[in-house]
PLY file of the C-alpha trace (Angstrom):
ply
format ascii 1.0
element vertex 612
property float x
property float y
property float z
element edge 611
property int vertex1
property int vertex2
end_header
0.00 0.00 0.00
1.64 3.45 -0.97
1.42 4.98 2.63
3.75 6.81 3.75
6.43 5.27 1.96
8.57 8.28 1.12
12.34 8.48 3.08
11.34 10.60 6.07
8.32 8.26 6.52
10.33 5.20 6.65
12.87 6.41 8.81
10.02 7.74 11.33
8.61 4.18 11.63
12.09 2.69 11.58
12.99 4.83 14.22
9.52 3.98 16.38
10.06 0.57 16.11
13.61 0.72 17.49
12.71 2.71 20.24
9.84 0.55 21.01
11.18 -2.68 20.46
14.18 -1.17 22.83
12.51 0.71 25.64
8.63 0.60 25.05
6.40 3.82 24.02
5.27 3.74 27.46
8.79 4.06 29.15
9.36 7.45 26.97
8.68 10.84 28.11
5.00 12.19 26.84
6.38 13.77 23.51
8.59 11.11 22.78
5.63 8.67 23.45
3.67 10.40 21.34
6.34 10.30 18.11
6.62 6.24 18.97
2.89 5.51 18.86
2.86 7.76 15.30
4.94 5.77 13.55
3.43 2.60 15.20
0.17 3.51 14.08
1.73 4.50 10.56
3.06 0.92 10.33
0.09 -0.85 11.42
-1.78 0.83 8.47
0.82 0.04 5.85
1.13 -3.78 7.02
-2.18 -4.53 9.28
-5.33 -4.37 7.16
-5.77 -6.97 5.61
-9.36 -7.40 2.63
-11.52 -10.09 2.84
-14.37 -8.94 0.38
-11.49 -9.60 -2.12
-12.11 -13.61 -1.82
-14.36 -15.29 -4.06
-18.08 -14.52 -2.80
-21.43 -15.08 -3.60
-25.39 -13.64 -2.48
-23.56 -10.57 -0.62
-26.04 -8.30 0.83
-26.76 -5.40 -1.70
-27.62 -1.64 -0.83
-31.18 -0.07 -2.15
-31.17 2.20 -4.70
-29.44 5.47 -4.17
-31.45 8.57 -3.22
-30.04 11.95 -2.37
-31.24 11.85 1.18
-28.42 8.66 1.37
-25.57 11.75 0.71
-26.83 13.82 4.01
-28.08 10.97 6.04
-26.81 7.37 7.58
-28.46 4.72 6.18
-30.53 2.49 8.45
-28.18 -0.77 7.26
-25.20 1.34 7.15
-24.28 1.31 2.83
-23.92 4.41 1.09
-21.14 5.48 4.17
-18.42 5.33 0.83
-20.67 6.83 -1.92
-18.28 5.19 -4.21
-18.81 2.14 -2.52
-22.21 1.68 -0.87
-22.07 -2.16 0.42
-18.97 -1.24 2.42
-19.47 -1.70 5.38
-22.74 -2.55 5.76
-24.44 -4.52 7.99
-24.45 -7.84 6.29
-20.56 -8.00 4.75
-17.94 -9.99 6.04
-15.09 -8.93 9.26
-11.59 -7.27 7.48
-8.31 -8.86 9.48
-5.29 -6.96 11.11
-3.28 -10.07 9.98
-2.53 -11.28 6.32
-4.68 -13.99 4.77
-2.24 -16.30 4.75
-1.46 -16.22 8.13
-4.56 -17.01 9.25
-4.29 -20.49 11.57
-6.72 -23.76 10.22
-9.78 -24.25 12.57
-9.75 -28.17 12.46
-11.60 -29.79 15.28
-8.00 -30.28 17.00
-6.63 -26.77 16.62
-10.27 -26.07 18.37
-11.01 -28.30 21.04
-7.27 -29.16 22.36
-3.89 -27.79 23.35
-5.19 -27.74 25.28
-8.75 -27.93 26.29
-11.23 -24.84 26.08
-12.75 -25.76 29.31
-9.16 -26.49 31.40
-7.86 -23.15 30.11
-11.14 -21.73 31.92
-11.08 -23.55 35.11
-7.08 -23.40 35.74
-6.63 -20.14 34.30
-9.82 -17.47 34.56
-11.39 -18.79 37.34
-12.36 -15.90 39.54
-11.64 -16.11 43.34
-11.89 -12.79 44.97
-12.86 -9.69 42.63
-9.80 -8.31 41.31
-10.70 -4.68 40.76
-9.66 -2.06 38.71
-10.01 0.93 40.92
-9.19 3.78 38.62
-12.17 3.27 37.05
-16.34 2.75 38.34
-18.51 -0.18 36.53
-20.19 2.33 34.05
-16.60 1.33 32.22
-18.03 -2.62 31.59
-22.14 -0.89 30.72
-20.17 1.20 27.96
-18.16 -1.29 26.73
-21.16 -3.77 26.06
-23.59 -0.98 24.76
-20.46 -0.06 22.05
-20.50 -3.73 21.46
-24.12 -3.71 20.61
-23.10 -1.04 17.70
-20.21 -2.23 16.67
-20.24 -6.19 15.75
-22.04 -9.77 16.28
-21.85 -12.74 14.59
-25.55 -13.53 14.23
-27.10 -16.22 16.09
-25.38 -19.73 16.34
-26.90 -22.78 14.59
-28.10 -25.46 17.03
-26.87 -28.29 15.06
-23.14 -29.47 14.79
-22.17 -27.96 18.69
-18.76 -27.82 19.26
-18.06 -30.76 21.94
-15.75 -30.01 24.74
-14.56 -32.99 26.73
-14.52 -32.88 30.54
-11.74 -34.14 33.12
-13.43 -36.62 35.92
-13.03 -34.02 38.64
-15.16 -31.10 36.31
-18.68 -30.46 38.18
-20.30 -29.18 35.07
-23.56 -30.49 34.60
-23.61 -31.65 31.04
-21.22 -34.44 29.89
-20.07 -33.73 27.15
-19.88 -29.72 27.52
-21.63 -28.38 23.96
-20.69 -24.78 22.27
-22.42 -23.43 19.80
-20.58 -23.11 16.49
-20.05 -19.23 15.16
-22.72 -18.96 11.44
-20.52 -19.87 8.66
-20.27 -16.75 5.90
-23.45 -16.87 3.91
-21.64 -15.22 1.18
-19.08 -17.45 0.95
-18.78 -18.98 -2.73
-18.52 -22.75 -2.49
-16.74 -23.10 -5.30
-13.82 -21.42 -3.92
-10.45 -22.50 -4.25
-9.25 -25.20 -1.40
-6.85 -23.44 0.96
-9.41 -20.14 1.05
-9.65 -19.03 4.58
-12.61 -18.71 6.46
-14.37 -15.76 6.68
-17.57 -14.55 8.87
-20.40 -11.52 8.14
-21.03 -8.90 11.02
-24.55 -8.93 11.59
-24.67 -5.62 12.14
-22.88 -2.30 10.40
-19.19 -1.95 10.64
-19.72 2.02 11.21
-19.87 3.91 14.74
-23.78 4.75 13.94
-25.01 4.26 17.47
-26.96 1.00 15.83
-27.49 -0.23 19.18
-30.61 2.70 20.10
-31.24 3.14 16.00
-31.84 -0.53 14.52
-29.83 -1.95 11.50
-33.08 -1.81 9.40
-35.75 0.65 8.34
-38.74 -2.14 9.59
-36.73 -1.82 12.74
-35.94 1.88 12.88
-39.22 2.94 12.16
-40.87 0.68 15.46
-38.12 2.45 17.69
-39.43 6.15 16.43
-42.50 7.76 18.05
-43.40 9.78 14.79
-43.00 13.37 16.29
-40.03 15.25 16.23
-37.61 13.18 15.20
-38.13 11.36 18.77
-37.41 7.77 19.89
-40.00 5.93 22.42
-38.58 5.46 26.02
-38.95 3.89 29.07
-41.79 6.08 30.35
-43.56 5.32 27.27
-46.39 2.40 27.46
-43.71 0.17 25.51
-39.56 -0.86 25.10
-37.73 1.87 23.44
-37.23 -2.01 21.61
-39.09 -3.87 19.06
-41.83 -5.30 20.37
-42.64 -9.39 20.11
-41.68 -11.94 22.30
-39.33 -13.52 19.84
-37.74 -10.38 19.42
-37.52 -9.05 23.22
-34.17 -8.01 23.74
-33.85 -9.21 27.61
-33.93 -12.47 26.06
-30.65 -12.14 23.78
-27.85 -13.67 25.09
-25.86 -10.77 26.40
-28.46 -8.46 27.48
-27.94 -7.11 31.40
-28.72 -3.92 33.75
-25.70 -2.11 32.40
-27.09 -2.55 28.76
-30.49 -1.45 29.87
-29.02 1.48 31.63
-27.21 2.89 28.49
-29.30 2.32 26.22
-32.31 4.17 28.11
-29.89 7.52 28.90
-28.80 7.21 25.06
-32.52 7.36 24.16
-33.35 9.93 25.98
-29.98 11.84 25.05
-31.01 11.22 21.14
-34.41 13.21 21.96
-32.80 15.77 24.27
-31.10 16.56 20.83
-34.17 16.51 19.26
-35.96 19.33 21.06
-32.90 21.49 20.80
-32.63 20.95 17.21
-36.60 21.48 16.91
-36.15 25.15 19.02
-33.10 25.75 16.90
-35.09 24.78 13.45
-38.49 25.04 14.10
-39.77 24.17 10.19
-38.21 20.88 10.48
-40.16 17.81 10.04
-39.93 14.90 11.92
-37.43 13.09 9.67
-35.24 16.05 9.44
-35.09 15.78 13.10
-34.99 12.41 13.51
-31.78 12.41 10.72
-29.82 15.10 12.17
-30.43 14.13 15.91
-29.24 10.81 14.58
-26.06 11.68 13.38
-25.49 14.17 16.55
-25.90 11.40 19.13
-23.44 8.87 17.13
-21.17 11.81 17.17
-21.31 12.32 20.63
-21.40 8.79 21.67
-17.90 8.24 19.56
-16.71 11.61 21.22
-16.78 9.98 24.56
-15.67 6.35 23.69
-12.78 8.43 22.41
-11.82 10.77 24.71
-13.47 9.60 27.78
-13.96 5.91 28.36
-10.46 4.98 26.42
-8.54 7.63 28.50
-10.32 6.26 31.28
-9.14 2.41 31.04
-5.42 3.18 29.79
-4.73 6.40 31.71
-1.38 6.48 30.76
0.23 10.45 30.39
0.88 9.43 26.76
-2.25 7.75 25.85
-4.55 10.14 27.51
-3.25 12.90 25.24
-2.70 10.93 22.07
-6.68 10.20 22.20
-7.69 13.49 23.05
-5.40 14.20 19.69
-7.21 11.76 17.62
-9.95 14.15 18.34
-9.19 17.58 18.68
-5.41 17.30 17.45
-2.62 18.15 19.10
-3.55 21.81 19.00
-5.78 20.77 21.97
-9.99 21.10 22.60
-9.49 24.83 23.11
-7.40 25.96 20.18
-10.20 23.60 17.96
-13.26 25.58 20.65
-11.65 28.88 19.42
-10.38 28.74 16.06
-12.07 24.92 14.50
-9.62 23.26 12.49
-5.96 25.08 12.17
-5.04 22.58 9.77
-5.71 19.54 7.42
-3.49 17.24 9.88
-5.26 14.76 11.74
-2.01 14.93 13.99
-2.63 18.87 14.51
-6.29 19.12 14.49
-7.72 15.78 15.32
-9.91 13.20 12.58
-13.26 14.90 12.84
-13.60 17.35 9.43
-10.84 16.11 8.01
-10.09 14.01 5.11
-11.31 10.41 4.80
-9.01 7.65 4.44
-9.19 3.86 3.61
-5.81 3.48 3.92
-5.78 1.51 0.80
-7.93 -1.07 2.19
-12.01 -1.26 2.01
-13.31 -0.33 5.67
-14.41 -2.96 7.54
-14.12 -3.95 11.90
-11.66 -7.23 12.02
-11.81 -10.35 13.76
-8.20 -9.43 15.42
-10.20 -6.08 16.72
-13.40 -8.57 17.98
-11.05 -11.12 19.56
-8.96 -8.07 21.95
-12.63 -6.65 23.05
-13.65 -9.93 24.73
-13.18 -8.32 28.53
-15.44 -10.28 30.53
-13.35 -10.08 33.71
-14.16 -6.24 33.94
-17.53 -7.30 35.02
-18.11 -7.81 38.61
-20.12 -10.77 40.68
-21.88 -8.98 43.19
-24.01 -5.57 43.12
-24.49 -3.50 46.09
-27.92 -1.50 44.64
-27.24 1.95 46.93
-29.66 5.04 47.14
-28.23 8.57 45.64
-29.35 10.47 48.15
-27.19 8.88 51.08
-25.61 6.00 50.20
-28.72 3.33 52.15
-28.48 -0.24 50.68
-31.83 -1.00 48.53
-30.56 -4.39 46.75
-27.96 -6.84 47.30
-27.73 -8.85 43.61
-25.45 -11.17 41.86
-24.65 -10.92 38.82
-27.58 -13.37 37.53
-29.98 -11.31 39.30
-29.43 -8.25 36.98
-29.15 -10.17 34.15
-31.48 -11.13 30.90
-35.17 -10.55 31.84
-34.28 -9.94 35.65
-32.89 -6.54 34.43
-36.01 -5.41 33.67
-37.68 -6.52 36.95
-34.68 -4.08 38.88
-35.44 -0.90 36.72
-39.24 -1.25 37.20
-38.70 -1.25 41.26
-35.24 1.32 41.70
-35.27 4.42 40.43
-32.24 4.82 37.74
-30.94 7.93 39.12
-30.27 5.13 42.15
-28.67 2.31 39.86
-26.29 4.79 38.11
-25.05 5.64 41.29
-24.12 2.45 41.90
-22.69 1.52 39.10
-20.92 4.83 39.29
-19.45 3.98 42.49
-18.62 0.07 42.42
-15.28 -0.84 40.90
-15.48 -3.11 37.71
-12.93 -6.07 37.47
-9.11 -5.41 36.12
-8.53 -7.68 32.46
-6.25 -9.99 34.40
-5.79 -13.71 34.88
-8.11 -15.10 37.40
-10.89 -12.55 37.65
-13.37 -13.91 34.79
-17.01 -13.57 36.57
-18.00 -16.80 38.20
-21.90 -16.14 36.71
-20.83 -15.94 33.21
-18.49 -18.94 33.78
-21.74 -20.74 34.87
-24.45 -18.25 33.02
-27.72 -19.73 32.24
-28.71 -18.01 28.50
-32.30 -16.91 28.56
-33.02 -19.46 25.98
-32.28 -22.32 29.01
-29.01 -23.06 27.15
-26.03 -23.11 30.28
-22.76 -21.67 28.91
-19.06 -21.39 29.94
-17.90 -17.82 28.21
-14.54 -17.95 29.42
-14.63 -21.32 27.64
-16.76 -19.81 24.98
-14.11 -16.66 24.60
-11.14 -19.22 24.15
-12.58 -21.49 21.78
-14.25 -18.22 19.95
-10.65 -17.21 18.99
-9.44 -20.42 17.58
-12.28 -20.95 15.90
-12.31 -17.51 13.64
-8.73 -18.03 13.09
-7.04 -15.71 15.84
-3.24 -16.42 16.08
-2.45 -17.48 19.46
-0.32 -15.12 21.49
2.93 -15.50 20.12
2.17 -15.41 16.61
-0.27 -12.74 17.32
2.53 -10.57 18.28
4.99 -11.22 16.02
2.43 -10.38 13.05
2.14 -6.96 15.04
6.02 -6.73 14.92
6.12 -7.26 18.83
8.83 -9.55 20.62
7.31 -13.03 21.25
7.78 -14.05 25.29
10.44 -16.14 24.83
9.05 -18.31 27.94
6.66 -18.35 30.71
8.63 -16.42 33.11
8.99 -13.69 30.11
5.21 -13.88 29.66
4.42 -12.57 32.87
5.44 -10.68 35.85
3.62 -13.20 38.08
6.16 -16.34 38.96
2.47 -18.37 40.14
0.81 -17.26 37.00
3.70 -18.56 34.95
4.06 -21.84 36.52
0.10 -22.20 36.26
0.39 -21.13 32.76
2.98 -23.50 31.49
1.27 -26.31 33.36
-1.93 -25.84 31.46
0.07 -25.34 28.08
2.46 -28.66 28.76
5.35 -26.36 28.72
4.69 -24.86 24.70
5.02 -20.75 25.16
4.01 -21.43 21.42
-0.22 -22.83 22.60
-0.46 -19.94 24.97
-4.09 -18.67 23.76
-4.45 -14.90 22.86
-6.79 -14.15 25.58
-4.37 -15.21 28.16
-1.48 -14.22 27.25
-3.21 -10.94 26.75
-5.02 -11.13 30.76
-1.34 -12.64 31.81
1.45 -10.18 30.94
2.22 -7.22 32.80
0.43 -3.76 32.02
1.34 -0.40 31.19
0.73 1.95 34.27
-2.86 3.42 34.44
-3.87 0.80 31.91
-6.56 -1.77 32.66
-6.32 -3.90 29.63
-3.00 -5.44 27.58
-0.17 -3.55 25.98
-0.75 -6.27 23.28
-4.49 -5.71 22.33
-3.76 -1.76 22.70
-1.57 -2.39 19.46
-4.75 -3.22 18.05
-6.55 -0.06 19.12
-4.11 2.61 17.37
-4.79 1.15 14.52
-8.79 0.86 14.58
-9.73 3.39 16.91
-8.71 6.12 14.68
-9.76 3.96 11.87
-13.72 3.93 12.49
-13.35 7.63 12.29
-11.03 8.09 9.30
-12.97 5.72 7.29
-16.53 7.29 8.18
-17.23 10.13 5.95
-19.77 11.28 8.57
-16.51 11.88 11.29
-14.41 13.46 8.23
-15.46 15.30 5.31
-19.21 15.01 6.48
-18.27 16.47 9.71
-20.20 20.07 9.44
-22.79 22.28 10.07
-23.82 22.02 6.74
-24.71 18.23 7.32
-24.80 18.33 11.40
-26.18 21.72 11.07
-24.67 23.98 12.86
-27.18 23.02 16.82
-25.91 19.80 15.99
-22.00 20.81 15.97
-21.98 22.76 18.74
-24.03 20.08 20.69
-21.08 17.84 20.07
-18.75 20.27 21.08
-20.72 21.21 24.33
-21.27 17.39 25.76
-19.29 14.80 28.03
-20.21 11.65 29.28
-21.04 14.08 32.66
-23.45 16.67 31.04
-24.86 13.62 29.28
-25.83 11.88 32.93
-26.50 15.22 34.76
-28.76 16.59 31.85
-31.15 13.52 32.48
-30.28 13.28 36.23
-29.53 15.95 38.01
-29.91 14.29 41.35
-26.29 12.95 40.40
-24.69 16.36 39.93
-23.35 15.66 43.95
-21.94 12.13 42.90
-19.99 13.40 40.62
-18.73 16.92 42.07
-15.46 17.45 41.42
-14.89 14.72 38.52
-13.60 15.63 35.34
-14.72 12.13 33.70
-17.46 10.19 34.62
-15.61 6.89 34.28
-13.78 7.73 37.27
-14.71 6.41 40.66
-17.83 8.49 42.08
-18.48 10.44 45.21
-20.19 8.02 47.63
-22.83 9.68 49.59
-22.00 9.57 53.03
-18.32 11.16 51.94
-20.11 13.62 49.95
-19.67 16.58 52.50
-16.20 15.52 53.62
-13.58 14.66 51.48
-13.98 13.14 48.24
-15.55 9.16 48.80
-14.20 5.92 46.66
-16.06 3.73 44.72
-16.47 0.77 46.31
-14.43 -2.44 45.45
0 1
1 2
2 3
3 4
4 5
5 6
6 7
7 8
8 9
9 10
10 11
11 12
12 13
13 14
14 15
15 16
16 17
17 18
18 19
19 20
20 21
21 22
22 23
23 24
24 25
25 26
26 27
27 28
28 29
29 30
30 31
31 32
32 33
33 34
34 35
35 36
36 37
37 38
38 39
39 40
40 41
41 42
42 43
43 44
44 45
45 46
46 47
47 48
48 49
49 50
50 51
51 52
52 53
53 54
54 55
55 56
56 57
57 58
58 59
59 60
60 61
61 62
62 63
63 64
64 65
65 66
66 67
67 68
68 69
69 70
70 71
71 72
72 73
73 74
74 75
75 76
76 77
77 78
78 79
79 80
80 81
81 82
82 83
83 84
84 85
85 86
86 87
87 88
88 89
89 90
90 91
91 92
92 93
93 94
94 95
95 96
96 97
97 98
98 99
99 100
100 101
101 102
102 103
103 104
104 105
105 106
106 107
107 108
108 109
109 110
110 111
111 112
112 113
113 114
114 115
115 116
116 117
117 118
118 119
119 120
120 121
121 122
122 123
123 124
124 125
125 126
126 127
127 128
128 129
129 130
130 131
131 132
132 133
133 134
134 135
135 136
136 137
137 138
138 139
139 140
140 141
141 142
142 143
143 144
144 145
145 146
146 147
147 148
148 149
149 150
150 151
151 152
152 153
153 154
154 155
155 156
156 157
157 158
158 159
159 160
160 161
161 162
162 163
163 164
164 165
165 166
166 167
167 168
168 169
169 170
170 171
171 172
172 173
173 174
174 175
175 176
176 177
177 178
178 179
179 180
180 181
181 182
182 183
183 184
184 185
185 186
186 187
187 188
188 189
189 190
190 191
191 192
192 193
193 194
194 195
195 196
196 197
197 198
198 199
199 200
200 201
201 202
202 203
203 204
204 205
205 206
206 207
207 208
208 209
209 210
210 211
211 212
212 213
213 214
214 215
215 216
216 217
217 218
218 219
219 220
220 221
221 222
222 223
223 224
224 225
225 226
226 227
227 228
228 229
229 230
230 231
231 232
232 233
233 234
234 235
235 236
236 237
237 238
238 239
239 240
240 241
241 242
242 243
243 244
244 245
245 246
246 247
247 248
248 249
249 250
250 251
251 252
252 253
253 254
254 255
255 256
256 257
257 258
258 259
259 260
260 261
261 262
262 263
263 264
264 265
265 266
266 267
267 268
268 269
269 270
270 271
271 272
272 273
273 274
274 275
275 276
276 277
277 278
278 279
279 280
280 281
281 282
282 283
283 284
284 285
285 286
286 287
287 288
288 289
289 290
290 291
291 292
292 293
293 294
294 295
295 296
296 297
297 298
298 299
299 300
300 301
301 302
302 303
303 304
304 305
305 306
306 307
307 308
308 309
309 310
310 311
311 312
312 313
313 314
314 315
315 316
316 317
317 318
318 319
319 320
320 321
321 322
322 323
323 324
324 325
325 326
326 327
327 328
328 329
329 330
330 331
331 332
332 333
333 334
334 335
335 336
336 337
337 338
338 339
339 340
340 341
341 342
342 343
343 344
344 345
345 346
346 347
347 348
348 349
349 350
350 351
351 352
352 353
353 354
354 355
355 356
356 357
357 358
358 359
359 360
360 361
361 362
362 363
363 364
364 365
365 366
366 367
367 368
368 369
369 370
370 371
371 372
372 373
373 374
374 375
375 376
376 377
377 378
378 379
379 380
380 381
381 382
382 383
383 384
384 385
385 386
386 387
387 388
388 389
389 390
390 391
391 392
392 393
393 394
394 395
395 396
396 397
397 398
398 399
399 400
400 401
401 402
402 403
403 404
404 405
405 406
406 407
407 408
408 409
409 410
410 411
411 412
412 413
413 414
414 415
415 416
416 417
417 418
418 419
419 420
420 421
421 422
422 423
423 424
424 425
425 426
426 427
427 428
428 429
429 430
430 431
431 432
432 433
433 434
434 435
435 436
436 437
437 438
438 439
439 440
440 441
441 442
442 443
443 444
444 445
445 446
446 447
447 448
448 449
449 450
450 451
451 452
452 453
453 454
454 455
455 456
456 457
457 458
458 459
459 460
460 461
461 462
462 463
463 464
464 465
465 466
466 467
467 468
468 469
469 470
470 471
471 472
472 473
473 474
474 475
475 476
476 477
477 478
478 479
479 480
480 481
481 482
482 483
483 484
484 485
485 486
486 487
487 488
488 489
489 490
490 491
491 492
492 493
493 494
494 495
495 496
496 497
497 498
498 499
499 500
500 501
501 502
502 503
503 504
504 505
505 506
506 507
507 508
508 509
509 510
510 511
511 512
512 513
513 514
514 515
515 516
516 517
517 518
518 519
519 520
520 521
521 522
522 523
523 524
524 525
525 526
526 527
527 528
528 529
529 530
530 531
531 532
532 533
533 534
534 535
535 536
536 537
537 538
538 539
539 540
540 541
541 542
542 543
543 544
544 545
545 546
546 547
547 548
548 549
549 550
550 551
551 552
552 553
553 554
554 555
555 556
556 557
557 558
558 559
559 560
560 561
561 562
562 563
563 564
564 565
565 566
566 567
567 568
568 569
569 570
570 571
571 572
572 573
573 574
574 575
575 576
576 577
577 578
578 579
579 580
580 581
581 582
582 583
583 584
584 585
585 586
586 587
587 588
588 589
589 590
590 591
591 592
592 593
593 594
594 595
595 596
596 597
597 598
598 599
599 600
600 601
601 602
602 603
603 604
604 605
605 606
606 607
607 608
608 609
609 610
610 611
């Protein structure tokens, strides 16, 4: 790909990779940190995407016919983002890689099911004793994560027939012999006449683009259910129905996945999206509903990628360097008040930040990657137990597991505590730390609305070797990363590297992405791998280059100009305090809402701590 290829180019990644392979970007003073992770991220986008629509194909999912409203608007299923192109990245077409084709390991029934077992690796390795908490951060962190997931990717719903089986050791209490798990859907568009040696490839159910799919549906049948008719406004909560399509078979506290967190998020997002919709209505008053509804739209994905990016990110890897290199990707270098005062100073992304600038493919169709699905899977960050605590001062209302705020129990919790109440708690209860031995003990044994009882620390392992994911070592060295050259290398942890190469029979080679990942030892401030963040410079800022709507569809003409300055005026914090204000104590004195809140009874003393 011609990147970035000139001299200076390749002697700035030459030199990054030197430096990092050396010291490590995090080791460097801030500026120098910032000049590593540039060139990294230059080199990950000349070697690191990786096409799949180029493979033979067949039945692939195709776009209606243009109108001009598609130039101004996001489409319902996500096509028409690349006018050129309108099926990329639409909800429908298959997951891009970070790694080359080639390199993409066999999923045989042996690569899958041993070397060793799914389940082993779970029970030795991710079992969860005590909670091991990550206390930079409060549990809205894990509710954010899943709602982003909700927009972002799925796999569709696995076929019942041909289970994966998992055999069990004598000593394993689970409750089926053998232990079943669900295969991933095979690619419908997959051409079976393709050559032998082609590798696998899967569709993402929903839209690659950050379109805030999750509150807006990935159809029109389904987007026009979720919108009231007046305004531009979504149904909520209060509203005699789900801000959800209605239908048993279609309930969304039955999905697999579904929890109090999701609820939460998607509620305040919902009522966020119509918050924008009466200021855009005072601002425009001769708008019609679908004006509204379009514009408000396009705001709230806007502001929902503002925060992932310079708020919840920040947030988990808190790093000096990394909190200012995301804040770049948005406003630049030139900093949030240069772009507040003046906009854009320049056509650099470096200097003023992605949004408004150019968009960029990088050579390579736009598409979310299985590598990019495969570092997201952060179970552990959820906790086990949830003390339910009153706003006003701190008074117990609900002591719950895990499985008690979960699938169609959710539901039962918002209808008797308020949610002003259940953000608080979230907001002040630690979430777990992406580490080795913290997976949640009720998703280890969680009972899927549909009756079905599922591992997912199992389920996560087996996920990754089944869709091809390199295992640890390999992973890294396709990133250009040192391999651990043994156990002890691996990890910081002499325990965790004895139990490790027990479990692996002594190959560093087996070691499983996941836990090699949960295993080795962190960046400071950062909650999640230096490995899987390698993985993030290259596709965080790429679901904004990519998306015409962040770049060259980033203005007042489009946004209008309410709709801008909207973006420009909201945080995570207005976004919670807007709809409830009976927080604004909670959070006095935060600058992110990520961060651990004020707990009640501290409240007129010094600052309180979330709660581990």
């Amino acid at each position: 790909m011609d990147y970035r290829t000139s001299l200076p180019w390749r002697i700035v990644t030459g030199i990054a990779q030197y430096v990092d392979d050396r010291i490590g970007w995090d080791k460097l003073p801030v500026p120098l940190g910032l000049g590593t992770l540039l060139g990294l991220r230059v080199k990950l986008r000349q070697e690191n995407l990786h096409d799949t629509d180029a493979l033979p194909a067949v039945n692939v999912p195709e776009p209606a016919p243009p109108t001009d409203s598609y130039k101004v608007n996001r489409t319902a299923d996500g096509s028409y983002n690349d006018l050129g192109s309108p099926r990329m990245g639409m909800a429908g077409t298959r997951f891009g890689r970070n790694i080359p084709l080639d390199k993409i390991p066999p999923a045989t029934p042996e690569d899958v099911l041993s070397a060793p077992n799914p389940r082993e690796v779970s029970r030795a390795l991710l079992t969860r004793g005590e909670l091991i908490a990550a206390e930079s951060v409060n549990s809205l962190v894990a509710a954010w994560l899943q709602f982003m997931i909700r927009d972002w990717f799925s796999h569709g719903t696995s076929p019942s027939e041909r289970p994966w089986t998992v055999p069990l050791l004598d000593d394993d209490p689970w409750p089926e012999q053998p232990m079943q798990i669900m295969r991933t859907p095979d690619d419908p568009t997959r051409d079976p006449h393709a050559p032998a040696g082609t590798p696998d490839t899967r569709v993402n159910t929903f839209s690659h683009w950050w379109d805030a799919s999750q509150i807006y549906g990935t159809g029109e049948e389904e987007q026009r259910e979720m919108r009231t008719g007046e305004h531009g406004k979504l149904h909520v909560w209060d509203d005699e129905r789900m801000p959800f399509p209605s239908g048993a078979d279609r309930d969304p506290s039955r999905v697999p996945g579904f929890w109090l967190g999701l609820a939460l998020m998607q509620g305040l997002f919902t009522r966020e999206h119509n918050a924008v919709c009466d200021h855009l209505h005072a601002a425009y008053p001769k708008w019609d509903d679908e004006e509204i509804f379009q514009r408000a739209r396009l705001v709230t994905a806007a502001l929902i990628a503002k925060i992932h990016t310079v708020e919840w990110t920040p947030a988990v890897i808190s790093h000096p360097t990394t909190v200012v290199a995301l804040r770049a990707n948005w406003w630049g270098l030139a900093g949030e008040r240069v772009h507040d005062l003046f906009g854009r100073i320049s056509g650099s992304e470096v200097i003023s930040g992605i949004p408004g600038g150019e968009t960029d493919h990088y050579g390579i169709p736009y598409a979310l990657t299985e590598e990019f699905v495969a570092v997201y899977r952060m179970h552990p960050l959820v906790r086990d137990d949830w003390s339910l605590r009153a706003a006003g001062d701190n008074t117990s209302l609900r002591e719950c597991s895990f499985r008690d705020i979960a699938g169609p129990e959710a539901l039962k919790v918002l209808e008797t505590i308020p949610t002003a109440d259940l953000f608080y708690s979230f907001g002040t209860l630690h979430p777990g730390l992406v580490t080795l031995h913290n997976f949640p003990k009720f998703l280890q044994e969680y009972e899927r609305p549909d009756g079905h009882l599922q591992d997912l620390a199992a389920t996560d392992i087996l996920r990754s070797r089944e869709l091809g994911v390199p295992r640890y070592n390999e992973f890294r060295r396709l990133l250009r990363l040192k391999p651990a050259a043994d156990f002890e290398d691996l990890t910081g942890n002499p325990k965790w590297a004895e139990e490790i190469k027990r479990v692996y029979g002594g190959d560093i080679e087996k070691v499983d992405l996941s836990v090699g990942m949960f295993a080795e030892k962190l960046p400071a401030g950062f909650a999640f791998s230096d490995t899987a963040f390698r993985i993030f410079i290259l596709m965080a800022s790429r679901r904004l280059n990519s998306d015409r709507f962040f770049t060259e569809y980033y203005t007042p003409e489009v946004y209008s100009k309410a709709g801008i300055q909207w973006i420009d005026d909201n945080s995570m914090m207005t976004v919670l305090l807007r709809h409830h204000p009976e927080l604004r104590t909670a959070m006095a004195g935060l600058t992110n809402a990520f961060a651990p809140w004020n707990t009640a009874a501290a409240a007129k003393g010094a600052k309180g701590h979330a709660e581990g």
